[in-house]
N, C-alpha and C positions, 0 to 999 in steps of 0.2 A: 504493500500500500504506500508507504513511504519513497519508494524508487516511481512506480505512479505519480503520486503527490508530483514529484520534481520535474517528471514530462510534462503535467498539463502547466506547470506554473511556468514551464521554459517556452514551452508553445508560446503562451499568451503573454509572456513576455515579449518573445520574437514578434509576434503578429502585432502587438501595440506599437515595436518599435518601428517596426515597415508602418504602421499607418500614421504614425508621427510625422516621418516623413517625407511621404507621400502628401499628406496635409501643407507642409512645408514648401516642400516645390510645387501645390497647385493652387491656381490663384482664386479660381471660382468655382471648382467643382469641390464638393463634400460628399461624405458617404450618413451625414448626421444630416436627420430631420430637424428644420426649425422653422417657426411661423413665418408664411407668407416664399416661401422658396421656391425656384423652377422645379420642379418637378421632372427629372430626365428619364429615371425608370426607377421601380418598387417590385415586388414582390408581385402587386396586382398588373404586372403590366409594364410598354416603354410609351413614353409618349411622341403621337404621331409626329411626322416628319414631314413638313410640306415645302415645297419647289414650284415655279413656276415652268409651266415644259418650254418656255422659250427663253430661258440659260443658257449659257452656253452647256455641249453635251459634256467637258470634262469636270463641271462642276455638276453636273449630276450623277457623273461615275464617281467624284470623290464623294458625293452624299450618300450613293449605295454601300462605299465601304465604312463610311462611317452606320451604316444600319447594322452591317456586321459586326462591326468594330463593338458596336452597344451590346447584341447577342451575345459575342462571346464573354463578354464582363458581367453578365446581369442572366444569359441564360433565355433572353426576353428581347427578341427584334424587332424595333419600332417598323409601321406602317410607314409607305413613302407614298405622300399622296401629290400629285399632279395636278395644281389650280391655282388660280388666283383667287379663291374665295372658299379660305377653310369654315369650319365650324365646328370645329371643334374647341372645347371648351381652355384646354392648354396643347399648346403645337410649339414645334422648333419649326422657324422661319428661317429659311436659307435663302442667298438671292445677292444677283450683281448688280448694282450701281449701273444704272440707264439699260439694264438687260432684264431685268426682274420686275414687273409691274405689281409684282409685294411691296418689292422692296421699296420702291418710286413711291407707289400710296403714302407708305409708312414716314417717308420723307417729307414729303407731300402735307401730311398733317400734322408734321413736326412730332409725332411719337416715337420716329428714329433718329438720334443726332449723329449727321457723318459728317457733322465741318471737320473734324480731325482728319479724313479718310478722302473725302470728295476731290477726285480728279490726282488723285498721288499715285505711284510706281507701289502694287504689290502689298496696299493699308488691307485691315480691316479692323470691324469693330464687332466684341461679342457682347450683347446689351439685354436685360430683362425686362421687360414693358408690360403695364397692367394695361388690359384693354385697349388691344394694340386697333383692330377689327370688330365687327360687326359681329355678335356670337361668340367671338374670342375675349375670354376671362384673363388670359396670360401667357407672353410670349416668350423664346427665348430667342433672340435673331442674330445669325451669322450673315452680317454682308458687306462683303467686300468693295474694293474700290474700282479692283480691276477682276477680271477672270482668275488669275492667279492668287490674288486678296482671298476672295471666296476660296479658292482650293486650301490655301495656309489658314485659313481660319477652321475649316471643318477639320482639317488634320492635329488642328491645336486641339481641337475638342479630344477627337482621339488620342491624342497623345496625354491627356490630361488626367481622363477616363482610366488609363493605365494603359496602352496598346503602345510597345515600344514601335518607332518606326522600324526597327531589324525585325519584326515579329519574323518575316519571313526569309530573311536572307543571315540572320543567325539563331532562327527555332529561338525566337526567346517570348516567353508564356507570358499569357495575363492574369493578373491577378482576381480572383471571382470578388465579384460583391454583387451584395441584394440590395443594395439601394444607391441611385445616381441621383445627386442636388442641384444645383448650378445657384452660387451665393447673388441675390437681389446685385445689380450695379451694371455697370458698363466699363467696358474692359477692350480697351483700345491699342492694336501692333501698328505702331508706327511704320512706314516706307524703311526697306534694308538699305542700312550704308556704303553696300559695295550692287550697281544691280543690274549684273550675271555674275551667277555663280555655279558651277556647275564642276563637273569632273570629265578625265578624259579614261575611255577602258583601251588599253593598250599592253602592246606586250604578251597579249591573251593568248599564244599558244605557249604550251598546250594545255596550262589546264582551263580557265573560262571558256576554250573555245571547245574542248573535249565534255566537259561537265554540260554546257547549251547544249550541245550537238547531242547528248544522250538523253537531256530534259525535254528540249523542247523542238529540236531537228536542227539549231542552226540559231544564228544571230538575228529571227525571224520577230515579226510583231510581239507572238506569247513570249519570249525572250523578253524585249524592250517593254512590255505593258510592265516587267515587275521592276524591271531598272527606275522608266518613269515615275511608279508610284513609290519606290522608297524618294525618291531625288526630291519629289512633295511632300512629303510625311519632312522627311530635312531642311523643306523650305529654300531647294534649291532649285535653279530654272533654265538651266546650263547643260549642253553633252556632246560633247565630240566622243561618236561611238566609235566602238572597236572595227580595224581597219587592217589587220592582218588577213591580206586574200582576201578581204570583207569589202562592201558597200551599202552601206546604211538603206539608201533608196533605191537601189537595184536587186538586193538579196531578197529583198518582201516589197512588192509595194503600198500595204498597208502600214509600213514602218513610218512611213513620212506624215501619212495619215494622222496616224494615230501621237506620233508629237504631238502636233498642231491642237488634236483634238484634244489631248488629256491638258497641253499648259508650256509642254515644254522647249525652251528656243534650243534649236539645231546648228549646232556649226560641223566642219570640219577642223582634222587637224592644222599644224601648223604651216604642213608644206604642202598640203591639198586645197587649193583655192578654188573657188565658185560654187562649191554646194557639190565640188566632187570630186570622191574619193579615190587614193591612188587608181581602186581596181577598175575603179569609173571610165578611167582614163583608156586603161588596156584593154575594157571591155567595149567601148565605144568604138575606138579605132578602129577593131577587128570586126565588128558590127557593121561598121559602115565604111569598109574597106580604105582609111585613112593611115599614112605613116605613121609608125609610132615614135616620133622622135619626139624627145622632151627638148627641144631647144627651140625658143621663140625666135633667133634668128635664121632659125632653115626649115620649121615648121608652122609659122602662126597662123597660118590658116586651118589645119587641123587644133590646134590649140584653142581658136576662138571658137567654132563649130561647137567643141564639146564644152566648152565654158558657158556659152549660151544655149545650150542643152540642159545644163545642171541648174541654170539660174529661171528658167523657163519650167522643168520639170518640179520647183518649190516653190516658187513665183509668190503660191498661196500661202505660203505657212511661214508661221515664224522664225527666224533666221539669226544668225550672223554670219555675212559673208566673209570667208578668211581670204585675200588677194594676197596679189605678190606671188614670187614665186622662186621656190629652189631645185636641186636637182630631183631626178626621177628618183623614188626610192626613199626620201629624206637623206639624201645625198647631198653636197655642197657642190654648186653651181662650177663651171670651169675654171679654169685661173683667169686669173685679167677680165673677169666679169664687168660688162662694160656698164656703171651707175646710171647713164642715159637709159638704155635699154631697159633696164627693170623700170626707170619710172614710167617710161612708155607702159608698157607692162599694164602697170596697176593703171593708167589714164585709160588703156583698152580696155581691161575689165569692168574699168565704170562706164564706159560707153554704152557697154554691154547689159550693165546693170538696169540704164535708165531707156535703153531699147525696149528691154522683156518688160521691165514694169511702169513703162512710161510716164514716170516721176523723175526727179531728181532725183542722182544717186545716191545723196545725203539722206533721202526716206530709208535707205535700208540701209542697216547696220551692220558696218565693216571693220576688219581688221584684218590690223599686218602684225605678224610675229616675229618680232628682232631674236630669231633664234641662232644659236651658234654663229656663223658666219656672217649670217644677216644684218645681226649687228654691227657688223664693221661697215659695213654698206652703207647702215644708220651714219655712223661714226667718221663715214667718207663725204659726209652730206647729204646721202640719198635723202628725199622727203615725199611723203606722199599729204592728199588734201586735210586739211584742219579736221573735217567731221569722219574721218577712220582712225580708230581706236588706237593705240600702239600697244601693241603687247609685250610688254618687257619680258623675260626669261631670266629663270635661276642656270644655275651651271650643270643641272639636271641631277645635282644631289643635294638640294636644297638650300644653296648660297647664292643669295640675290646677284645676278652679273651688273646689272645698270638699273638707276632709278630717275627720273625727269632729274633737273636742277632745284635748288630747293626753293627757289624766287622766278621760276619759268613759267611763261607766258600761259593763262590755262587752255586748255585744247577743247574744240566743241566734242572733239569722240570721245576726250578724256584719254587713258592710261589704265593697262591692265596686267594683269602676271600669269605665267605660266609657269606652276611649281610641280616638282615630284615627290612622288614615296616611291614611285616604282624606275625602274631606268632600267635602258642595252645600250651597252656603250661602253666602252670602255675607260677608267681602268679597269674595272672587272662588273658583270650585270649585277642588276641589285631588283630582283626576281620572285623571290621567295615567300618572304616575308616582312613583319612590318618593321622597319630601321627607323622612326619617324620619333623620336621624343617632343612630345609637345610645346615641350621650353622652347627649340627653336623653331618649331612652327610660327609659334607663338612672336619669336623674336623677328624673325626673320619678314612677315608679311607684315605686323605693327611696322617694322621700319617701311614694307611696301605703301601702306596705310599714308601713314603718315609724311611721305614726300608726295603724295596727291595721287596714289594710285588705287582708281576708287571705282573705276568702271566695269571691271570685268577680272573675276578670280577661276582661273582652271586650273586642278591639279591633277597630274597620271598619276591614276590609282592602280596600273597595271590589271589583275584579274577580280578589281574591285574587293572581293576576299582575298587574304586575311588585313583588308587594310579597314575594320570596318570603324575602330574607333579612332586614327587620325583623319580621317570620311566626315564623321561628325563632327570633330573638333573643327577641321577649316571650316565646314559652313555653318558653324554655329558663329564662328570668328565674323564669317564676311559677310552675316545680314548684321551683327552692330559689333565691329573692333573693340568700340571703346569700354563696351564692356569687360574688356579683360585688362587684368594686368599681369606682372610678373608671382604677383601674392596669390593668385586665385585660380590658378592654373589645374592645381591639383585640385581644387574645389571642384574643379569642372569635371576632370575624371570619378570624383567620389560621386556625382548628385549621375553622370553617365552610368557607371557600374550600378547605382541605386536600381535605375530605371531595367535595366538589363537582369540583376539579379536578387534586386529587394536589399533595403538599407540592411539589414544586421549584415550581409557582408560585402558591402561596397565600399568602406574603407581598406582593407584585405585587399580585395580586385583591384581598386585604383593604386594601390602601395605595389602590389605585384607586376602590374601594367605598367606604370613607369619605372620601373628597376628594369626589366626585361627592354626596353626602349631604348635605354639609357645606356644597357648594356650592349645591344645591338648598334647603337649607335657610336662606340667606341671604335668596333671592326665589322662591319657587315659582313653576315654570313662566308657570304661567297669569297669572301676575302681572306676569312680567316683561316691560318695554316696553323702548321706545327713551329713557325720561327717567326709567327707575329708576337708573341711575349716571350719574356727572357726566360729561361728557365732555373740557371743558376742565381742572378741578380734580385734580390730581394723577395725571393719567393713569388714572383710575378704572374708563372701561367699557374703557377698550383693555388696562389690568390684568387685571378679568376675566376676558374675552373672553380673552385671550392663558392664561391658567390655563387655562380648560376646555379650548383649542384643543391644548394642551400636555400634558392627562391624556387626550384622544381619541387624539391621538398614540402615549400610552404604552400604552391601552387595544389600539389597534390592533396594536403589536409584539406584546404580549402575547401576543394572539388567531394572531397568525404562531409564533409561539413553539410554541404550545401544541400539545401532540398533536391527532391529526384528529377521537379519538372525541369529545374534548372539548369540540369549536367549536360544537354548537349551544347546550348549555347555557351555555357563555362567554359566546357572544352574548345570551343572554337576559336574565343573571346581569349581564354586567358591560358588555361591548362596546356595545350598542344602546343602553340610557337615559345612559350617557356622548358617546357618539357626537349623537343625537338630542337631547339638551339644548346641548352644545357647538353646533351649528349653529343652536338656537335664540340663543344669545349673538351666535355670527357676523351672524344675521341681522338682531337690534335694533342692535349697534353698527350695520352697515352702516345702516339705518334713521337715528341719529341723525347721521350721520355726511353723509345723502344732505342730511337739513333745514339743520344748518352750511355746508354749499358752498352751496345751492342759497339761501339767506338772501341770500348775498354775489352771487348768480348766476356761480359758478365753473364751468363746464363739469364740472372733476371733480366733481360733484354726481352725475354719471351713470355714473360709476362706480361709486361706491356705490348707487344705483338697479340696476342691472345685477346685482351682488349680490344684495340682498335677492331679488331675484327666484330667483337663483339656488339661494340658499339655501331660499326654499321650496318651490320643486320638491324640493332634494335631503329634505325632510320626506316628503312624499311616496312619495320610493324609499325614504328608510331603513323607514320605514310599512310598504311591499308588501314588502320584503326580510321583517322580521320574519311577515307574517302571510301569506306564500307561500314562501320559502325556506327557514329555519330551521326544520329537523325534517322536513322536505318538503311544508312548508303545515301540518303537525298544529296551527299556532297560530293560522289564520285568524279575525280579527275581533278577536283578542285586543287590539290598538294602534288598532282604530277609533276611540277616543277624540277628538276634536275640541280642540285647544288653541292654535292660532293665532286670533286675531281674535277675543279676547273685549273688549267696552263695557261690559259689567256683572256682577255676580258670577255669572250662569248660562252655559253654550257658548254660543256664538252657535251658527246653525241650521246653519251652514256654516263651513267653513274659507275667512280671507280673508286675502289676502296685503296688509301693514301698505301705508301709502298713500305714493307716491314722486312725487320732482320732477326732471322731465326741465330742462337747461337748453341750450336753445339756440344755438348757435354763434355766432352772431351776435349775443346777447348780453355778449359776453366783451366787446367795444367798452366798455361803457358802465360796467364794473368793473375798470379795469385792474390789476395788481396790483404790490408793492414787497414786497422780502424783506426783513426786521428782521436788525439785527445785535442776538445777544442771549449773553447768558454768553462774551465773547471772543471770538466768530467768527460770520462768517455761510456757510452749506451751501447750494448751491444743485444741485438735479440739473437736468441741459444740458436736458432736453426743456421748460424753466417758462420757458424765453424770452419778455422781454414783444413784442419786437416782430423779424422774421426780413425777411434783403434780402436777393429774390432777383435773378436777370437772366434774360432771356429763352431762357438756353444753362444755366443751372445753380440749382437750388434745393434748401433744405433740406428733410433726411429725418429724423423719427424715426424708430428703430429699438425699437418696445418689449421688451422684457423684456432686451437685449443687457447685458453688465456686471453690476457688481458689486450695485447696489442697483435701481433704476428701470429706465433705458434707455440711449440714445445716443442723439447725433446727428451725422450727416456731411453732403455733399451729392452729389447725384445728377444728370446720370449719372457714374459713378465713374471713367468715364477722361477725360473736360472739367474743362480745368486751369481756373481763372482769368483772364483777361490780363490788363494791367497799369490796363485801365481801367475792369475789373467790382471791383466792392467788395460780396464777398460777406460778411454779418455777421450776427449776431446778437446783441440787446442785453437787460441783466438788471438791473434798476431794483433801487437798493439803500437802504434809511435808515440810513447810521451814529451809531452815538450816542456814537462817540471820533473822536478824530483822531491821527492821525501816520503814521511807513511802516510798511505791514503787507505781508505775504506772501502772495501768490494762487499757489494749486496750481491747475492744473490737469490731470484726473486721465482718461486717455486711454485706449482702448484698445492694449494693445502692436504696433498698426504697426510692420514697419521698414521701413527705407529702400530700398525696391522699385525706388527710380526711380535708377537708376547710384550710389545710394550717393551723391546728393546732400542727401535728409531731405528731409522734410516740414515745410513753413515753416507758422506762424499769428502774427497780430500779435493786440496784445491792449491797450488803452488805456482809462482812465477821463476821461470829459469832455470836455473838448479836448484833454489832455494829448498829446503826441506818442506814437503806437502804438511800442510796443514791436515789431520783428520777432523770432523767435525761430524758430530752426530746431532742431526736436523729437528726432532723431534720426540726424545729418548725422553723427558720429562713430562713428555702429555698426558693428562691422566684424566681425559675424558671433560675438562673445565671448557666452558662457553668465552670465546674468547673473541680477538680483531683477525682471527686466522678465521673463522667460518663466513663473518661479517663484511671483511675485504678481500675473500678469496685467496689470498694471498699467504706465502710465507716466504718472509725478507730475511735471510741467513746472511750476516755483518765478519765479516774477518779482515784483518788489516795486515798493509803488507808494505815493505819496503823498497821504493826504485831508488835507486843510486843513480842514476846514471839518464841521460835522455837517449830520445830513439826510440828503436823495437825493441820488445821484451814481447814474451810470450807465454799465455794463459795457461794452465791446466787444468781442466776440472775431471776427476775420474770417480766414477762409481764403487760405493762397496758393499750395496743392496742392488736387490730389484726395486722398483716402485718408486723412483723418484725422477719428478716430471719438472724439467727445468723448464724456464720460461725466456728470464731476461737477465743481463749480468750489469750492473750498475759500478761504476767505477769514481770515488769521492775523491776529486785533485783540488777541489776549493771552493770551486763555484757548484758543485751541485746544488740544488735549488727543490724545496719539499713538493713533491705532485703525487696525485694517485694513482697514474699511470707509469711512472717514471719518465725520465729524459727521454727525446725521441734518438732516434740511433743517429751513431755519430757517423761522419763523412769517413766512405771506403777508396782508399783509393789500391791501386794496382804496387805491387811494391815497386817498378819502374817510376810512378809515379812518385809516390812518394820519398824516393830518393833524387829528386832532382829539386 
């Protein structure tokens, strides 16, 4: 009853603290009844849902999901009704600004106030109204300023409600409740401070392209329907899709469609101009029997043809057109690129622009990307018109290249950036996983921010997963900067992780999520080898190594911790890329670790060999675990990524396990080895004997993993005594670099005296000196003592070196039954532990004699 007691008091401790703050982060939704409240959904019911059907259609697709959105938290899917003229008694009014003749009424009689909202980039307002209508007792109205306004307003709702926007692209659950509130007021999102924002999917083979191709056939509309709807749920409005072998508007043509229709503006990449994509290019040509030469001075006729193909073929839907132009491929143009010529370039593309759409070019929204090379073009004078955008560029690992002037002229297109988490390129791809610590996310686009670059934010997220929380972080950044600063950074991860896996462990997640970031962002992945940390110098890669091996650890309690519905997206989110980077550390130290033994020909060479091996299998399973197990296989292909056994900045074709040295046993002869005394003491563990005497009736045994640190050793068979003229011994080659009497422990496992309560004898002598007999246990008389308690039995005898250098150990047996462990050696500094000193530096006696 009592172990009961403490589950339900822990539950509803837990469960108080998730609604704490859940209360905390929402502004107007409650799950507590109190007089006079909207009323969202109860027990009895959701309440209706009404839209006018002449919205736009993507603000009624996001109204449907918010009906689901309510089902799944409440169990209870409000009705979606189609009118301008409800009647029912309480309704949620949804509706656009000059689109919604709800919403216009409501305005109209002043019972809606959007002077906040009216006529702004992407407001809205979420407002409670008593007797909004005619029949209507109580409203709760979402309406925006613009089409997208309405869409970020109903996804606030959702998001408020509890439905994280990863619900589906990291399985992460909702939380049930039996009752939705919405607190009396009016509750107004200002216009985003940056407005486009958006991400680029790139890099996508092979796993986002493999993972589609199995989900959905292909980078096809059902594909793009769940991209768009997380990019809204995130409040972003931005996409240059994935373009390896791909074509956004030729792979499906309801792909362009359905942008348009759901909210979201369409670009290309950076060296794809007019609305089309490299493959645009090649598949046009061949289409329509045109050169394929990428050069505007021996082909612009073919060039303009399919430019005003791509700008004609989108003509209708929202855009931003990328002009300019580099080589085929995102290649760098010829040498001696001639500055004339490109501007020509972008003056023909705007010809082009205002032929197909028969405005001024300035109506549709352009940009150039001073990428790589581009920039220097910039930086040679090149200029294109005032009203296209410039899109400045990091160095494509997240270090700003150029930012406007800090007192420069402002531009009607404005200034925008193209950042990464993901890159191919060399010095080496950064493919895998996520390397992005938020600090300089955080640092690096504030400084973009803040020299006036405010128009337009893209970042390559490569296969979108596993980048999913520096994903949110940027565009939580680029609808208001100034919300952040360098204090609140982590704030931002805790209140993320809250939403993803419920407050009692989102401090935990966010601590684990930025160490791992932090840590990848030291050496990325693909980067890091067996001779990127020092191994000798300050304990450097076994520092590392020991940090990651130590947040995998913490990662993994966690994941035990955590409630059940939670562990796929935990694994996605935090578990896996800590787990599966941590064993890439395990596995270069073991790597440099195999090269150090096997230099000296140390047999331990092969243990560390044994390792590494080890270790990449276990890549391998953590590999199939995520893209078969986690969600039930829903993530296949997703972790195909290739990142062991890169030689040059691109994957290699295969995954190759780093290269090892076996050292042969019979090699040990020709390197024998001597333990340093170094800081006060020398540590020796019993199994490093340089040389072992056996007899033809008894020999020694290691016992690995026995004891405190290493192993043991005794001899075998264990009821064969000694007699008085077998000299069974083992001997431990020493260099002192003091002299005088020091103290030898010898640290034993707790034997007792099994044999009549006579003890267990061992002698123990340096050199020639006379052995020491010593009987280990001959006084035990069955008393409770620090020998049961600390495992342990520390046998002290003192001994005299005269001399520095080698001297050499003798410990020999004069029972069966004694299991040595570790040899402690007192020169000054030994220092009290319960493990004892860890072993001292072995070096080869060539070694040590130089």
């Amino acid at each position: 009853m009592k172990h009961l007691l403490l589950t339900i008091f822990c539950t509803l401790f837990l469960l108080s603290s998730a609604s704490a703050f859940a209360g905390q982060e929402k502004t107007y939704i409650t799950n507590n009844a109190a007089d006079n409240q909207f009323i969202l959904s109860t027990t009895k019911g959701s309440t209706p849902l009404v839209i006018s059907s002449e919205d736009f259609p993507g603000v009624i697709s996001a109204l449907k999901n918010l009906k689901t959105d309510i089902g799944k938290v409440t169990g209870s899917e409000p009705e979606i009704k189609y009118t301008n003229k409800p009647d029912t008694k309480e309704v949620v009014i949804v509706g656009t600004i000059g689109k919604s003749p709800l919403i216009d009424q409501l305005i109209k009689s002043k019972k809606l106030d959007v002077k906040n909202i009216s006529g702004k980039w992407e407001s809205f307002v979420i407002q409670t109204i008593d007797s909004p209508l005619p029949g209507v007792e109580k409203a709760l109205v979402i309406a925006g300023s613009d089409k997208r306004g309405t869409i970020y307003g109903i996804y606030d709702v959702s998001k408020n409600i509890g439905v994280s926007p990863w619900y589906y692209w990291a399985d992460v659950p909702v939380v049930k409740q039996e009752s939705l509130f919405v607190k009396n007021g009016r509750y107004v999102t200002d216009s985003p401070k940056v407005k486009y924002r958006g991400i680029f999917l790139n890099d996508e083979a092979p796993s986002l392209s493999g993972w589609s191709k199995e989900t959905f056939g292909g980078f096809n509309s059902k594909f793009y329907e769940k991209v768009f709807e997380l990019l809204l749920r995130l409040k972003a409005n931005y996409l240059w899709p994935a373009m390896w072998g791909n074509a956004f508007y030729d792979d499906d043509p309801a792909n362009g469609v359905l942008a348009n229709e759901m909210g979201i503006v369409m670009g290309t990449s950076h060296h794809e101009p007019m609305a089309m994509a490299q493959q645009d290019w090649h598949r046009y040509t061949e289409r329509n029997k045109l050169s394929k030469v990428w050069d505007y001075s021996k082909n612009a006729d073919a060039l303009q043809k399919s430019w005003k193909f791509g700008i004609e073929r989108s003509k209708n839907w929202d855009k931003v057109v990328t002009v300019g132009m580099r080589g085929d491929g995102d290649e760098a143009m010829g040498e001696g690129t001639n500055i004339a010529l490109l501007e020509q370039i972008v003056k023909d593309q705007r010809k082009i622009i205002e032929d197909v759409t028969g405005q001024k070019a300035e109506k549709t929204p352009q940009v150039w990307a001073l990428y790589k090379e581009v920039q220097d073009y910039y930086d040679h004078g090149m200029r294109v018109p005032d009203d296209v955008t410039l899109l400045f560029c990091d160095d494509n690992w997240g270090n700003v290249r150029k930012l406007p002037e800090i007192n420069a002229k402002p531009r009607k297109g404005g200034y925008g950036m193209y950042y990464h988490f993901d890159y191919v390129g060399a010095p080496r791809n950064s493919k895998w996983i996520n390397i992005s610590p938020i600090q300089r996310v955080w640092e690096q686009m504030n400084l973009s921010y803040t020299h006036g670059v405010q128009e337009l934010w893209v970042v390559n997220v490569g296969d979108l997963k596993p980048m999913e929380y520096p994903i949110s972080f940027f565009l939580d950044m680029a609808w208001d900067p100034s919300k952040f600063n360098a204090n609140n950074l982590l704030s931002h991860t805790e209140n993320w992780c809250a939403e993803q896996f419920g407050q009692p462990y989102a401090k935990e997640a966010a601590r684990i999520i930025n160490l791992y970031t932090k840590y990848n962002r030291r050496v990325t992945p693909e980067t890091l080898n067996d001779r990127t940390y020092s191994l000798e110098n300050y304990n450097e890669f076994e520092n590392v190594t020991a940090d990651y091996r130590n947040l995998a650890l913490d990662a993994l309690r966690l994941y035990y911790t955590i409630p059940p519905k939670y562990k796929d997206a935990f694994d996605q989110l935090v578990l896996y890329p800590v787990n599966a980077c941590s064993n890439l550390y395990e596995m270069y130290y073991a790597v440099a670790k195999n090269k150090f033994y096997a230099k000296n020909n140390d047999i331990q060479a092969n243990v560390w060999a044994d390792k590494v091996q080890e270790c990449y299998k276990r890549d391998s399973v953590l590999t199939y675990a995520y893209n078969h197990i986690i969600a039930n296989g829903k993530w296949n292909h997703m972790m195909d990524q290739l990142h062991i056994g890169y030689t040059n900045w691109q994957e290699p074709r295969r995954s190759k396990m780093p290269n090892v040295t076996y050292v042969a046993e019979k090699d040990q002869a020709k390197a024998p080895k001597i333990f340093v005394e170094s800081d006060g003491y020398v540590s020796i563990e019993a199994e490093n004997f340089n040389r072992a005497v056996n007899s033809d009736r008894i020999s020694w045994q290691i016992i690995p993993y026995l004891g405190k640190t290493k192993s043991a050793i005794t001899t075998v068979p264990q009821n064969v005594y000694p007699k008085d003229n077998e000299n069974i011994y083992v001997e431990y080659d020493i260099d002192f670099a003091t002299t005088g009497e020091f103290d030898v422990q010898l640290l034993f496992s707790p034997t007792l005296n099994f044999n009549a309560n006579k003890g267990l004898r061992y002698s123990i002598a340096f050199d020639d000196a006379a052995p020491q007999v010593i009987n280990l246990n001959g006084h035990y008389r069955g008393e409770l003592g620090r020998w049961q308690s600390e495992h342990i039995i520390n046998s002290v005898t003192k001994h005299k070196i005269e001399s520095v250098g080698k001297h050499t150990l003798r410990f020999s047996v004069k029972e069966a039954g004694l299991v040595l462990q570790k040899i402690l050696i007192n020169t000054g500094g030994l220092k009290p532990s319960y493990l004892g000193a860890p072993e001292s530096k072995i070096l080869t006696k060539s070694e040590a004699g130089k």
